[in-house]
N, C-alpha and C positions, 0 to 999 in steps of 0.2 A: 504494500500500500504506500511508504516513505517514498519507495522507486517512481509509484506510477504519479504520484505527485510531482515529483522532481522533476522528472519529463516533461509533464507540463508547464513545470515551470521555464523549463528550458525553452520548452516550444512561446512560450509566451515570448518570453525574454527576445530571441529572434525573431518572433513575429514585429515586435514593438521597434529593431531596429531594421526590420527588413521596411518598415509603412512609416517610420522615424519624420521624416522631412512632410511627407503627406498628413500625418496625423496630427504633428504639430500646427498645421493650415489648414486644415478644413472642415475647424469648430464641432457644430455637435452631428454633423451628418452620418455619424460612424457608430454611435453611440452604445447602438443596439445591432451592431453585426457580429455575424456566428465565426467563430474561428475559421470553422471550414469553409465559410465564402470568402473570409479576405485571403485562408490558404491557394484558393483556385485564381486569384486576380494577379497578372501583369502589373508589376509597380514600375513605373520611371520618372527619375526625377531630376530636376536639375542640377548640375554641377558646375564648378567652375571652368572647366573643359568643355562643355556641353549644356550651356543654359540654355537651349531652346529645344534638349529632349525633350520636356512634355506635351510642347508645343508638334514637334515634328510624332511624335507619338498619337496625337490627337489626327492631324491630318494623316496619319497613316489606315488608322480607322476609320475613321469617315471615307476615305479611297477619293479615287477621280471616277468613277461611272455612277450614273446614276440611283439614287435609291428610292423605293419603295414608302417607305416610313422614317421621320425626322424627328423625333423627339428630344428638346434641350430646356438646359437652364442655363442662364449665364449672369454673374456679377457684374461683367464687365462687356465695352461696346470693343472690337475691333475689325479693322480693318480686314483682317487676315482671315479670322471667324466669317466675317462675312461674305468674304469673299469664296472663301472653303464650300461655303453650304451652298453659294449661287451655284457651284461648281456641276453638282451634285443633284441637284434640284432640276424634276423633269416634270413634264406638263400634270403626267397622273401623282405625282409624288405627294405625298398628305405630309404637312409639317406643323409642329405647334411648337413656339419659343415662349418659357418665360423667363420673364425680365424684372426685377424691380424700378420704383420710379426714377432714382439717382441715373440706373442705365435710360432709359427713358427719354429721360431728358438731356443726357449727352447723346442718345439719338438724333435725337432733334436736332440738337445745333451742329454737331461735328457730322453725321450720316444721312443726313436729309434724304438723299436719292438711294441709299439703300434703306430708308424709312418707309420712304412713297414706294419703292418696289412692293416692299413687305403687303402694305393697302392694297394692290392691284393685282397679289396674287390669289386666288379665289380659295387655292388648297393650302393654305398661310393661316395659320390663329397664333394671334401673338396675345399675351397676358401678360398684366402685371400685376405683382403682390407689394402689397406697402411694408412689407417684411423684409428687411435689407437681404440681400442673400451674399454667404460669405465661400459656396462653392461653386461649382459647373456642374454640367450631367449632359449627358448623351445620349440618348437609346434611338441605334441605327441597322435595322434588318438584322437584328437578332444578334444584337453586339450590344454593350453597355459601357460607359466609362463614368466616372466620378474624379474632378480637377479640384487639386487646391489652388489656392493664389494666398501669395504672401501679401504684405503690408500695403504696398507700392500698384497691386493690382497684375503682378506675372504670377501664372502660374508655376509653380512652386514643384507640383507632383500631378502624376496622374495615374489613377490605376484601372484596369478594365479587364472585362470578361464575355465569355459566351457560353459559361455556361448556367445551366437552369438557374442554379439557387443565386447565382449573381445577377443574373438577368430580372428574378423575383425578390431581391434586395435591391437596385434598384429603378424598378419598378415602382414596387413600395416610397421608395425617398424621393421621385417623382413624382409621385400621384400626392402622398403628403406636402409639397411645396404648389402642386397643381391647384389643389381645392382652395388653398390661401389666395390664388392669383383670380382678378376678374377679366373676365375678355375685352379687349379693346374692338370697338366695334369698327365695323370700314366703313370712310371716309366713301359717302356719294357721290 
């Protein structure tokens, strides 16, 4: 019984430095996940060698061909995001973003024309919750990711998966930021 505790503890201990730089970033979205889903999840993070893994990590999931299903959340507006999903985004593609207001409204003033896109695409539902959001998320044809961002608004870590119980965690921490956000209605 002393052993099989120990182990555990071992496995904890490496878990806690293998999601280290993620977990320290990305508040309470984690809170309530099962050992064995953050065991099955791809972690990459930034490094001084390499600060824009999570970045190219992200774009590597997402791909360049089109998808089916878009589902996100994001803290922050950028360029690069933006661009990624216009990439990817085909006439049937069903997509819903949410946003909080702070992104919102650096919409508005910095993204205008990928603002007015967002209004004109019919399979587009963008939401916002007045609940500041302090991570990302993803869920892309049967892929999932979950981003931190540091202080400054870079993402920090990213980790993802495809399989079931990642997919079903989250889902869950989707759908719980989902119900918070109201739909922004299109512009006539």
């Amino acid at each position: 019984m002393v052993y099989d505790r120990y182990q555990e503890l071992v496995a904890s201990v490496d878990r806690a430095d293998r999601f280290g730089e993620f977990l320290t970033n990305v508040g309470d979205a984690v809170i309530d996940v099962e050992a064995d889903v953050l065991d099955q999840l791809t972690v990459t993070t930034a490094s001084d060698g390499d600060p824009h893994a999570p970045i190219d990590r992200y774009l590597t999931i997402l791909g360049d061909d089109t998808v089916d299903n878009f589902r996100g959340v994001t803290p922050i507006v950028s360029r690069i995001f933006n661009e990624s999903a216009e990439n990817v985004l085909g006439t049937e593609t069903k997509m819903e973003l949410v946003i909080d207001e702070s992104v919102l409204e650096r919409a508005k003033s910095a993204y205008t024309d990928s603002l007015e896109l967002a209004y004109e695409l019919e399979q587009f539902s963008l939401r916002v919750t007045k609940t500041e959001l302090d991570f990302g998320l993803l869920l892309v044809d049967g892929h999932g990711a979950v981003a931190s961002y540091d202080e400054d608004g870079n993402m920090a870590a990213i980790v993802d998966g495809g399989d079931e119980a990642v997919l079903e965690w989250i889902e869950s921490l989707y759908e719980s930021i989902r119900t918070q956000a109201a739909p922004i209605e299109r512009r006539g």
